[in-house]
C-alpha positions as CSV (number, residue, x, y, z in Angstrom):
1,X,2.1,67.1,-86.4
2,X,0.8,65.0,-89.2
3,X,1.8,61.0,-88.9
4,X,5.5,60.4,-90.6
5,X,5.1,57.4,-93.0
6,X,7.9,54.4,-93.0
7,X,9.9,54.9,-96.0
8,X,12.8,54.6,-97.7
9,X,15.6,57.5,-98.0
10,X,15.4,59.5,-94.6
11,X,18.1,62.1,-94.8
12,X,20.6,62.3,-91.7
13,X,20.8,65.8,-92.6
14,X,18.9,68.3,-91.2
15,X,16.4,69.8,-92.9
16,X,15.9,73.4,-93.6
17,X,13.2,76.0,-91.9
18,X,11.7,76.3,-95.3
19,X,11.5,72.7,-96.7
20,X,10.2,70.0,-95.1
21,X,10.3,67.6,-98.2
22,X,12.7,64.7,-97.5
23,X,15.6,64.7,-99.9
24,X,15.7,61.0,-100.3
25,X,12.3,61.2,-101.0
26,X,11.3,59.7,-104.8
27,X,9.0,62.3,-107.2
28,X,6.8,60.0,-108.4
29,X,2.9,60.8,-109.3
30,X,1.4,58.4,-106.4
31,X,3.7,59.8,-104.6
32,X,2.6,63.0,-104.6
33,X,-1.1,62.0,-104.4
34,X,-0.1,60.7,-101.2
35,X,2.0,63.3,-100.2
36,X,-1.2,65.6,-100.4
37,X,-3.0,63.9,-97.9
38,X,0.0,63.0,-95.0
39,X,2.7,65.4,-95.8
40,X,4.7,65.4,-92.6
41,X,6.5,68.5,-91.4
42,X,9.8,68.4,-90.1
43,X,10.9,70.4,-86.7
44,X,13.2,73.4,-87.1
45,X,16.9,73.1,-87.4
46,X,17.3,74.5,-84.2
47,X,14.7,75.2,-81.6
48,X,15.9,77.0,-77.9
49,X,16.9,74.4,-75.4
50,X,13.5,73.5,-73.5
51,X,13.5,74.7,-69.6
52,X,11.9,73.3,-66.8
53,X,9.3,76.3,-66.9
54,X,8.0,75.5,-70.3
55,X,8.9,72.0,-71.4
56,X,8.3,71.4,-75.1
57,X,5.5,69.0,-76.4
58,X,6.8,65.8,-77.8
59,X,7.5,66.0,-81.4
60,X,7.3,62.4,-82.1
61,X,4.0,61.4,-83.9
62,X,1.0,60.1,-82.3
63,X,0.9,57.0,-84.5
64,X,3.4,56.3,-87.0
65,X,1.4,54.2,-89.3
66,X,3.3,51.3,-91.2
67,X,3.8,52.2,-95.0
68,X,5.5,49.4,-97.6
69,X,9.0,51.8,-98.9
70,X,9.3,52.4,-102.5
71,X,11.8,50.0,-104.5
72,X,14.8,52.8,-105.1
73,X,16.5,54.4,-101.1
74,X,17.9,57.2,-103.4
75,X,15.9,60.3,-105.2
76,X,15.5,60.4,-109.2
77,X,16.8,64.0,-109.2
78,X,19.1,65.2,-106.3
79,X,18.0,68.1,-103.8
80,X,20.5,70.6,-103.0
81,X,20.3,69.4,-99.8
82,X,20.9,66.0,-100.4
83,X,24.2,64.2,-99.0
84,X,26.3,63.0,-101.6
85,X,25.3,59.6,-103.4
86,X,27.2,56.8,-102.0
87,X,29.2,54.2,-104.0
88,X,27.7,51.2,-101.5
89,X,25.5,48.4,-103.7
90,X,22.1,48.6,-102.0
91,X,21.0,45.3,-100.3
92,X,18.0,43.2,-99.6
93,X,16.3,44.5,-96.5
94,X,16.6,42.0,-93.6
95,X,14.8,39.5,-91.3
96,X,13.0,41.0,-88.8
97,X,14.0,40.1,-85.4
98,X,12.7,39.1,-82.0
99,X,12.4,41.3,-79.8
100,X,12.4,40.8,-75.7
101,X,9.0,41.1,-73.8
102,X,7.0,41.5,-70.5
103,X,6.3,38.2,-70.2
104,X,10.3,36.7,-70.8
105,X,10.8,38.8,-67.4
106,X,8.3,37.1,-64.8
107,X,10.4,39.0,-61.7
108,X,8.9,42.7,-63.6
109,X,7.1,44.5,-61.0
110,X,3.5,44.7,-61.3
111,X,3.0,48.1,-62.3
112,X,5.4,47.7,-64.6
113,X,4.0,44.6,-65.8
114,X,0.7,46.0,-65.9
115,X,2.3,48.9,-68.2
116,X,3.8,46.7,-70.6
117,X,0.4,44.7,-70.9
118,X,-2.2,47.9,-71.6
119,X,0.8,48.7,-74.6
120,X,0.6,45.4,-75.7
121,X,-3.5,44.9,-75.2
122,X,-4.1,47.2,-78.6
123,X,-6.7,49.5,-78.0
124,X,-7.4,52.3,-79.3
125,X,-7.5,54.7,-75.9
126,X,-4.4,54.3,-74.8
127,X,-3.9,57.7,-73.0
128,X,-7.1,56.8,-71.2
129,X,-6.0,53.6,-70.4
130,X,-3.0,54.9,-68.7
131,X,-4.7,57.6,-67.0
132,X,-7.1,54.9,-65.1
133,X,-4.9,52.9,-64.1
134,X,-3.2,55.2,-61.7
135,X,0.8,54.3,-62.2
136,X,3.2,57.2,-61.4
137,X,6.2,56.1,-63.6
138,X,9.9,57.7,-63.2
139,X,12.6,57.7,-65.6
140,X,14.2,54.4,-65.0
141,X,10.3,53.2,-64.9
142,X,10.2,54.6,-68.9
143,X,13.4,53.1,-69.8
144,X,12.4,48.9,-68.4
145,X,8.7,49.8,-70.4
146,X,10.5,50.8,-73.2
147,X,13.0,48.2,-73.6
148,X,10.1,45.5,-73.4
149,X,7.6,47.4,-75.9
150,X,9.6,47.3,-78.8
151,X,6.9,44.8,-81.1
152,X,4.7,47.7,-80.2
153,X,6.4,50.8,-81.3
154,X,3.0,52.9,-82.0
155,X,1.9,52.6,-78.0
156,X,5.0,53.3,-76.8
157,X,5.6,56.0,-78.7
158,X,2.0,57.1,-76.9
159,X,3.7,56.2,-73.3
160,X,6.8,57.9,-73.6
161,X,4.8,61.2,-74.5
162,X,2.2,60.7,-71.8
163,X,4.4,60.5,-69.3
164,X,6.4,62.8,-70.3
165,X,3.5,65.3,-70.0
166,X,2.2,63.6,-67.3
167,X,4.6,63.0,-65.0
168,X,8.0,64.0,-66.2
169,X,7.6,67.3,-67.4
170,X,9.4,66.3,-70.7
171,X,12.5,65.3,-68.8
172,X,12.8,62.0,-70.0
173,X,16.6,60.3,-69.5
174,X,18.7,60.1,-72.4
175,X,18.5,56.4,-72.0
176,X,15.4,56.6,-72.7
177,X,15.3,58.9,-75.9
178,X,18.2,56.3,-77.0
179,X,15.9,53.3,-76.7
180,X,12.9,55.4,-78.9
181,X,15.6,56.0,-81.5
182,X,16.4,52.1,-81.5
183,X,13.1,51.1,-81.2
184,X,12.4,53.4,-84.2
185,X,15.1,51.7,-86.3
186,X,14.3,48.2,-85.4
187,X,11.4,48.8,-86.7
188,X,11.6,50.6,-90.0
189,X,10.4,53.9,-88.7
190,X,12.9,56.2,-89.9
191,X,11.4,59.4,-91.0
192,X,10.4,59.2,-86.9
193,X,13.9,58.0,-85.9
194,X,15.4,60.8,-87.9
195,X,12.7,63.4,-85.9
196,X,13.6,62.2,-82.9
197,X,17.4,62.2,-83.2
198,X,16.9,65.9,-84.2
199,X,14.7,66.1,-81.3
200,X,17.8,64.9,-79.6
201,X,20.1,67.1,-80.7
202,X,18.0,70.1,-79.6
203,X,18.0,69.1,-76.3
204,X,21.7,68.5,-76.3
205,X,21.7,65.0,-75.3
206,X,22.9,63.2,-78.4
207,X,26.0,61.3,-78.3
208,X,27.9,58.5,-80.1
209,X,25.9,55.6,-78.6
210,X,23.0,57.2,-80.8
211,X,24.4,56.6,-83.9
212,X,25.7,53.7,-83.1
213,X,22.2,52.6,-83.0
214,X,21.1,54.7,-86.2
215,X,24.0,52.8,-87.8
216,X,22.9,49.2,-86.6
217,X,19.1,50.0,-87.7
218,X,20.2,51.4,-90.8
219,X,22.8,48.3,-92.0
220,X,20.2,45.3,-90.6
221,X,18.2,47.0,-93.2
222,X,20.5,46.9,-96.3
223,X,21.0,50.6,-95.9
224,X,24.7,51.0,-95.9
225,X,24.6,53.9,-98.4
226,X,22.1,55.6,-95.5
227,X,24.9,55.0,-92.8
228,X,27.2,56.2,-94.4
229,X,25.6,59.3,-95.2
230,X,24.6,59.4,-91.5
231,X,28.5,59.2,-91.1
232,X,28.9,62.5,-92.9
233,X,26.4,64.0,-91.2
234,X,27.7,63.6,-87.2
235,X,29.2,67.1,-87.4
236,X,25.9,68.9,-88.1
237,X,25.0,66.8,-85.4
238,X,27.3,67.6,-83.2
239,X,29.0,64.3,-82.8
240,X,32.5,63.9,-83.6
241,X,33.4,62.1,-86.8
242,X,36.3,60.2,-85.9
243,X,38.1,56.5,-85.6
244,X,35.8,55.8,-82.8
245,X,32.5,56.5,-84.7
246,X,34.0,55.3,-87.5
247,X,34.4,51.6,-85.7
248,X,31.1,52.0,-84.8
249,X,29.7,52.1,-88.3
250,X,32.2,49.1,-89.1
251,X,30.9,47.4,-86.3
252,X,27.2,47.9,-87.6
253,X,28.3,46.9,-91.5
254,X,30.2,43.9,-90.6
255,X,27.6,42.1,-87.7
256,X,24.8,42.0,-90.9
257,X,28.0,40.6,-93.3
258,X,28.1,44.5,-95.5
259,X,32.2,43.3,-95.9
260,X,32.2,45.1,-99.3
261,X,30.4,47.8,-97.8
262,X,32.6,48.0,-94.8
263,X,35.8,48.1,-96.9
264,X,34.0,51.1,-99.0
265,X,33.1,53.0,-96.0
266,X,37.1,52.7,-94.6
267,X,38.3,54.4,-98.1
268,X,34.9,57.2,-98.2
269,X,36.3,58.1,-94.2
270,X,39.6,58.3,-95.2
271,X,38.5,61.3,-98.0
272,X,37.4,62.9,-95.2
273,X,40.1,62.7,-92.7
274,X,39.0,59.5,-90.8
275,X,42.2,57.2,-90.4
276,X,41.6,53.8,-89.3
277,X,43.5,52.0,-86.1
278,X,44.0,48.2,-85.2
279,X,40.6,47.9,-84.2
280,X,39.0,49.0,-87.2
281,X,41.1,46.4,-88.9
282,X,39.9,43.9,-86.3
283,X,36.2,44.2,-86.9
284,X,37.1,44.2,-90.4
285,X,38.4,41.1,-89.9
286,X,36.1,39.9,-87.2
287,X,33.5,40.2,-90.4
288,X,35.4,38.1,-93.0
289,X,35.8,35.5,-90.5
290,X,31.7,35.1,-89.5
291,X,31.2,35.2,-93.4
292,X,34.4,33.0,-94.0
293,X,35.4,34.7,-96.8
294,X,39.5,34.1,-97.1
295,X,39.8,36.0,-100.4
296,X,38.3,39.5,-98.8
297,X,40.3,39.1,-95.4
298,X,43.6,39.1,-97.4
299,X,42.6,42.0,-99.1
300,X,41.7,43.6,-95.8
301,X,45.1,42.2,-94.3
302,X,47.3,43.8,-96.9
303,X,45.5,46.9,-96.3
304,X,46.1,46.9,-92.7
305,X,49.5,46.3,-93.4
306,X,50.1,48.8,-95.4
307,X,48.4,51.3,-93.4
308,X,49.2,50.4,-89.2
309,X,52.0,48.2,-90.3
310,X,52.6,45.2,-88.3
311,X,51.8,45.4,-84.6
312,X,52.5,42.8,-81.7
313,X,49.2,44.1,-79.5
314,X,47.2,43.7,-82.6
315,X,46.1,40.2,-81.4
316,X,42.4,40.3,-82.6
317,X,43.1,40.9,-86.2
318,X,45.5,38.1,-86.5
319,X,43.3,35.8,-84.8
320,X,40.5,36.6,-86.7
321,X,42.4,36.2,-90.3
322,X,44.2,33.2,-89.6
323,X,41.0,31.6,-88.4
324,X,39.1,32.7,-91.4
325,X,42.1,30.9,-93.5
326,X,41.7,27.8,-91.5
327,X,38.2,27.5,-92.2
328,X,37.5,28.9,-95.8
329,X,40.1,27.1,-97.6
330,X,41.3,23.1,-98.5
331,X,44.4,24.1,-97.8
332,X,43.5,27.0,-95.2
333,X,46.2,24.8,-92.8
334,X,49.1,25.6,-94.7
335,X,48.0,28.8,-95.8
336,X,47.7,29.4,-91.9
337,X,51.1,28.5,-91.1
338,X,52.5,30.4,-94.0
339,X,51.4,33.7,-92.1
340,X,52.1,32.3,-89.0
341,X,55.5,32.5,-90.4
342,X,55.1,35.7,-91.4
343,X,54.2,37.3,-87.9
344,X,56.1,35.6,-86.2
345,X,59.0,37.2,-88.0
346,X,57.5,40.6,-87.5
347,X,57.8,39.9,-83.8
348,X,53.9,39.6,-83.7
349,X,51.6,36.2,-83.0
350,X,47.5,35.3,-82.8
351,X,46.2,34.9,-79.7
352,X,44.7,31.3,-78.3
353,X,41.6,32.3,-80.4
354,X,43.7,30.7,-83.5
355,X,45.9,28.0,-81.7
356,X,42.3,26.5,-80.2
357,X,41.4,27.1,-84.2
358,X,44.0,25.2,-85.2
359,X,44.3,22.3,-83.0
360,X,40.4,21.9,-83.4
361,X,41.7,21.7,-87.7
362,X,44.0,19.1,-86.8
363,X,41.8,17.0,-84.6
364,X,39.3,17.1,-87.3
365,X,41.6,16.0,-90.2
366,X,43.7,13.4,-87.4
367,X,47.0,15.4,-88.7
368,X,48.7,14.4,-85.8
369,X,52.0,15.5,-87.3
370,X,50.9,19.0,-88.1
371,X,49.3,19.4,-84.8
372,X,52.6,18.2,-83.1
373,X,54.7,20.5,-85.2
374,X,52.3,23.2,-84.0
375,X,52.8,22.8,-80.5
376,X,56.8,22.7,-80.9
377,X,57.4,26.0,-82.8
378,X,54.8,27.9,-80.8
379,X,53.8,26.2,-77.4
380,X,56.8,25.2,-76.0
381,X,58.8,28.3,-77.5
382,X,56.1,30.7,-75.1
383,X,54.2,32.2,-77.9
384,X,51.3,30.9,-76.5
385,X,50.2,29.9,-72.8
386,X,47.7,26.6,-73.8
387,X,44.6,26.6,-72.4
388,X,42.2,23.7,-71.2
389,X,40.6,23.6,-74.9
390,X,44.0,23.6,-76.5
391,X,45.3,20.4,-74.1
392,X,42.0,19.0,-75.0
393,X,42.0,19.0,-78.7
394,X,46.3,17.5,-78.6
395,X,45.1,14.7,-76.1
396,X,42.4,13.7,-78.2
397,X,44.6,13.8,-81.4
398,X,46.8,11.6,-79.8
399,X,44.2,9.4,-78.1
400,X,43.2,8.7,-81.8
401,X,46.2,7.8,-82.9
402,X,46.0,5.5,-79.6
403,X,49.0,7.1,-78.4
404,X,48.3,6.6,-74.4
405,X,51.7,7.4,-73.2
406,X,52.2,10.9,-75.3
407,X,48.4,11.8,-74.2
408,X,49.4,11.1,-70.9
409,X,52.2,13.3,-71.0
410,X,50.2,16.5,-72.0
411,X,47.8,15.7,-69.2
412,X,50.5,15.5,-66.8
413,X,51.7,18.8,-67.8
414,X,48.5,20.9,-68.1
415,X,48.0,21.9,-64.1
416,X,51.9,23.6,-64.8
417,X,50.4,25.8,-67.4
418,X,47.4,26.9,-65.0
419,X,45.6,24.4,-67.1
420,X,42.9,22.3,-65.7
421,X,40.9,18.6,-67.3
422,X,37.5,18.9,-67.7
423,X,34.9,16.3,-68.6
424,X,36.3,16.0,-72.3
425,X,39.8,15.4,-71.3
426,X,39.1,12.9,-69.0
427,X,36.6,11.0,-71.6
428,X,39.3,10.8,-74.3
429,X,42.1,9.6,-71.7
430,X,39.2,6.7,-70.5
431,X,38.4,6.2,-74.2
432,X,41.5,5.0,-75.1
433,X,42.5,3.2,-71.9
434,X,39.4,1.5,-72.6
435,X,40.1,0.8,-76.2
436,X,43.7,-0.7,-75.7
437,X,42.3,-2.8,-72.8
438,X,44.0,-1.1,-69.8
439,X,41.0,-1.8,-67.5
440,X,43.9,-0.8,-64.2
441,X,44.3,2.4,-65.6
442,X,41.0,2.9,-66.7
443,X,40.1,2.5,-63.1
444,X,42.9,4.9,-61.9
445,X,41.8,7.5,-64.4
446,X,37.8,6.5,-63.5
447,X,38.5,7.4,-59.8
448,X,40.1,10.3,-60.6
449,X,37.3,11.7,-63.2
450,X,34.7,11.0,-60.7
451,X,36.7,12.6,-57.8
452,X,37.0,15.7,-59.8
453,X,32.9,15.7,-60.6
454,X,32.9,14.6,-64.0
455,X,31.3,11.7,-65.4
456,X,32.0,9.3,-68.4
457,X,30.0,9.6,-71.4
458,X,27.2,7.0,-72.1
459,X,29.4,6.0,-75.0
460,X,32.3,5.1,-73.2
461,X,30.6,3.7,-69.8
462,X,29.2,1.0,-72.8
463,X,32.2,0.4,-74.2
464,X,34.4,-0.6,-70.9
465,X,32.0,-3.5,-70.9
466,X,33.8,-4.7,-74.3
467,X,36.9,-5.1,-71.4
468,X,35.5,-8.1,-70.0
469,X,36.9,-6.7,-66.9
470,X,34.7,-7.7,-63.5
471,X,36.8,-4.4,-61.8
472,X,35.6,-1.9,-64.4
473,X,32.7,-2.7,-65.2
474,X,31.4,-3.1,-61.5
475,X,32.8,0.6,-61.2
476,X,31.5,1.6,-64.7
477,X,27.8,0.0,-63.5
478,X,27.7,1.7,-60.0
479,X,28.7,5.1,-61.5
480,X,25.8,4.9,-64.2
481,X,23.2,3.7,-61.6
482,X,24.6,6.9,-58.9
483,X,24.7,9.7,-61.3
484,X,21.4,8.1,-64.1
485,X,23.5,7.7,-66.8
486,X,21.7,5.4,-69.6
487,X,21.2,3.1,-70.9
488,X,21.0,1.7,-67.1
489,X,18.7,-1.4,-68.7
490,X,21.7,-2.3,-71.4
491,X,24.2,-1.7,-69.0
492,X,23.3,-4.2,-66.2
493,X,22.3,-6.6,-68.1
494,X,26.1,-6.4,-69.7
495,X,27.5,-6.8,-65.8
496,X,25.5,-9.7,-65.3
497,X,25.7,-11.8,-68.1
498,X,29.5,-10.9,-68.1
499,X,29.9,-12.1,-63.9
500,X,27.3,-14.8,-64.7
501,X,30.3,-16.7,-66.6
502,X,32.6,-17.2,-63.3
503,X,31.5,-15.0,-60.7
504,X,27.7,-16.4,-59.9
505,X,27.5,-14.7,-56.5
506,X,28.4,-11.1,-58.2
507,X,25.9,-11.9,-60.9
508,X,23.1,-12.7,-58.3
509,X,24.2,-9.8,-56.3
510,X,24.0,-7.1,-59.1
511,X,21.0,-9.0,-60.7
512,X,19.2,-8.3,-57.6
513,X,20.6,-4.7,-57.3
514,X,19.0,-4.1,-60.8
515,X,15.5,-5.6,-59.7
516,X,15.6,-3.6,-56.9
517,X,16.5,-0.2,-58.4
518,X,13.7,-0.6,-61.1
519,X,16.0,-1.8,-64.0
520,X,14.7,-4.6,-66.3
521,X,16.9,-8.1,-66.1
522,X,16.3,-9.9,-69.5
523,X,14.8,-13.3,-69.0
524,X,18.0,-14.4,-70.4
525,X,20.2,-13.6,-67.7
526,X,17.3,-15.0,-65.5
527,X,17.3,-18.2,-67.4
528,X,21.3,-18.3,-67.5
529,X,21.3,-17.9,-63.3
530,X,18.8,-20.5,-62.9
531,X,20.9,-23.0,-64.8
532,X,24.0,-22.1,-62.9
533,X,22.3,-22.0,-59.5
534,X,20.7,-25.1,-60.1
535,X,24.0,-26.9,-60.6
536,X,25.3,-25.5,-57.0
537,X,21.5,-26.4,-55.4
538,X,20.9,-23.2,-54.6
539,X,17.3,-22.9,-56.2
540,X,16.2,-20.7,-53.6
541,X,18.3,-17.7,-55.0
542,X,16.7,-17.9,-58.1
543,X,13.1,-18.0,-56.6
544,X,13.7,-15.2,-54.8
545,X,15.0,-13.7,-57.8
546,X,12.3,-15.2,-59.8
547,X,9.4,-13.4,-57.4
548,X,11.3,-10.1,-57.0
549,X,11.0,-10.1,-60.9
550,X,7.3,-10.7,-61.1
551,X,6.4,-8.0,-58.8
552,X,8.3,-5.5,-60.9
């Protein structure tokens, strides 16, 4: 079989015994020059199902050699065996991706490894190469090579065949034909891809997940005209075309941000029978809110609406349009609460996906009010079970507002709601202890931070020294020194100037401490003890000092 060429407009529908021109395929004069030299010949629509006796040869190519696709993915004059044109807009193809290797796995096997690095290594005798190097491989062997060859589709088309001839007898899993077809997409191959799924359906191993991979390849590319015709196509395939595969292609539109395309293909399936449920809705939905486009989510809402209705299990939706509200709008809060309204008196609410959402809004604008009213009409009333982030964002909204007692009162409450403070909750509650000069309670809720293994922020262990409290700092200073928590230099120096003022033995004590753990004391705090030693005649303290600081 003659090499396949990379190119736009591979038809999802199988080609005829007695034409093997692509129907997507452009009529142009180079085109046909070209044509001459490397037309590619399709496999029959059907072939016999291969048996164990006389396994079939591969009929992927040998080397599917990288061509630049024309400008237009549609033909200048239809074929009779075209799929119908599609109403999508066509797209600007995408940016390539990244794709997982050999050597981001250092646990591979060796022989495995050593697979992986003769695909990778570019020469031009591959089959030889794999021959010498005396590695039987088994399915699951084909399918780890595979997944780590895919920036080197050309050899590993040349491994899958060659061990399928050598040591598979053409039975290769259908994981592994899967991963070819992927690895086909990814990379642009799609005459090959198409082949293959062909190849696919001949053996009767095709299924859903397939597609779902010819639809991802297809719509990274800017192809959603293509996937859609694919769509069409899945009965000739013999794939059902219903909601399922029709999420599926949703799924693939709406990851790459096709929104306009998505909402296209859920009025082309519906011409053909293809109803859409909640989730189809969802990932609808899912997609205006990564693209944060309000304007096409209440299009997609109403449309739900008037098609499913309103539906209390229909969490994910909701989440995912009131979020895209809160985020795509100036007034996106009010908005927000104007549908909240609205489900709530359809007997149907978001999920904590929204309320975290929301909260986060309110922490971010300090609307302490909305976030309070928030809380009363749906927290309290059981709509919602809060979560950790949830308590988080309302105690810092109140810690702003340096509201201590109402943040206290949340925190007191969260273990009743299977809640439980993390490292943020117990930095806000220090934070504004700390700020309204509660240095007992900062060392209550200190204590019970470090008890539970989390530590203070850098910020805040700095800003307990603006107490002028000997207690808390002491405790601040021996927490930063145990756990390394900088700046240990700024820090001590803080203590001790701070102790040097009416605690002199504290300051010596902690100014030694610092020599000894490596931490710089200024020459100013030196200086400062040596004057307030000297006054007390105990000049000895300070040479000791004095030498201990030298030798560091």
């Amino acid at each position: 079989m003659s090499p396949p060429r990379r190119r736009r407009g591979s038809s999802p529908v199988p080609h005829s015994r007695h034409r093997s021109r692509s129907p997507y395929r452009s009529r142009s004069r180079s085109d046909s020059r070209h044509r001459r030299r490397t037309l590619s010949r399709s496999p029959p629509s059907s072939h016999p199902r291969p048996s164990r006796q006389s396994p079939p040869r591969s009929p992927l190519p040998s080397h599917p050699h990288r061509r630049s696709p024309p400008h237009s993915p549609l033909p200048s004059r239809p074929s009779r065996h075209s799929p119908p044109r599609s109403p999508l807009p066509s797209r600007p193809p995408r940016r390539d991706p990244v794709f997982a290797s050999h050597k981001d796995h250092p646990d591979l096997p060796p022989n495995l490894r050593r697979l992986c690095e003769i695909l990778s290594s570019g020469s031009h005798s591959l089959p030889s190469l794999l021959d010498n190097s005396g590695i039987v491989v088994t399915q699951s062997d084909v399918e780890v090579v595979l997944r780590l060859s895919y920036s080197h589709p050309d050899p590993a088309l040349t491994f899958f065949r060659w061990a399928g001839e050598r040591h598979l007898n053409h039975m290769h899993s259908c994981y592994s034909w899967n991963l070819v077809v992927d690895m086909l997409g990814k990379n642009l191959y799609f005459d090959a891809m198409w082949d293959a799924v062909r190849s696919m359906r001949d053996l009767n191993i095709l299924s859903l997940a397939t597609f779902a991979s010819v639809f991802g390849s297809l719509a990274s590319d800017g192809r959603a005209g293509e996937a859609l015709a694919a769509f069409r196509a899945l009965p000739m395939y013999g794939i059902r075309r219903d909601t399922v595969a029709l999420n599926s292609l949703l799924a693939a539109l709406c990851r790459v941000g096709l929104l306009v395309d998505g909402r296209t293909v859920l009025h082309e399936a519906a011409l053909v029978g293809v109803r859409p449920d909640t989730d189809s809705f969802a990932i609808l939905l899912e997609g205006c809110e990564n693209e944060k486009d309000a304007k096409c989510a209440r299009k997609v809402f109403d449309e739900m609406v008037a098609a499913i209705g309103w539906n209390p299990i229909n969490r994910p939706a909701y989440d995912s349009f009131l979020v895209t509200l809160l985020s795509s709008l100036d007034d996106g809060f009010i908005e927000a609460m104007r549908f909240l309204e609205d489900l709530r008196q359809h007997s149907c609410s978001p999920g904590p996906k929204f309320f975290r959402a929301a909260f986060q809004f309110c922490l971010g604008k300090c609307d302490i009010g909305g976030a309070t009213a928030l809380w009363e009409d749906y927290i309290d009333r059981g709509v919602c079970s809060p979560d950790t982030a949830i308590y988080n964002c309302i105690i810092a909204l109140c810690c702003k507002g340096k509201r201590p007692d109402v943040a206290f009162r949340y925190f007191d409450e969260m273990v009743s709601h299977g809640a439980f403070p993390d490292s943020d909750t117990y930095n806000s509650l220090f934070q504004v202890l700390v700020q309204t000069r509660k240095a007992r309670e900062a060392v209550a809720i200190l204590n019970e931070m470090l008890k539970n293994e989390c530590l203070p922020t850098h910020t805040n262990c700095l800003l307990a020294f603006d107490t002028k409290d000997p207690e808390l700092c002491i405790k601040v200073w021996q927490c930063m020194l145990e756990h390394g928590i900088h700046p240990l230099e700024e820090a001590g120096n803080l203590l001790v100037s701070l102790l040097g003022r009416n605690l002199l033995p504290e300051a010596c004590k902690y100014a030694e401490d610092l020599i000894d753990n490596g931490v710089k004391l200024s020459s100013a705090n030196l200086a400062n003890l040596k004057r307030g030693l000297r006054k007390i005649n105990k000049d000895d303290i300070h040479d000791r000092l004095l030498l201990k600081w030298k030798q560091r």
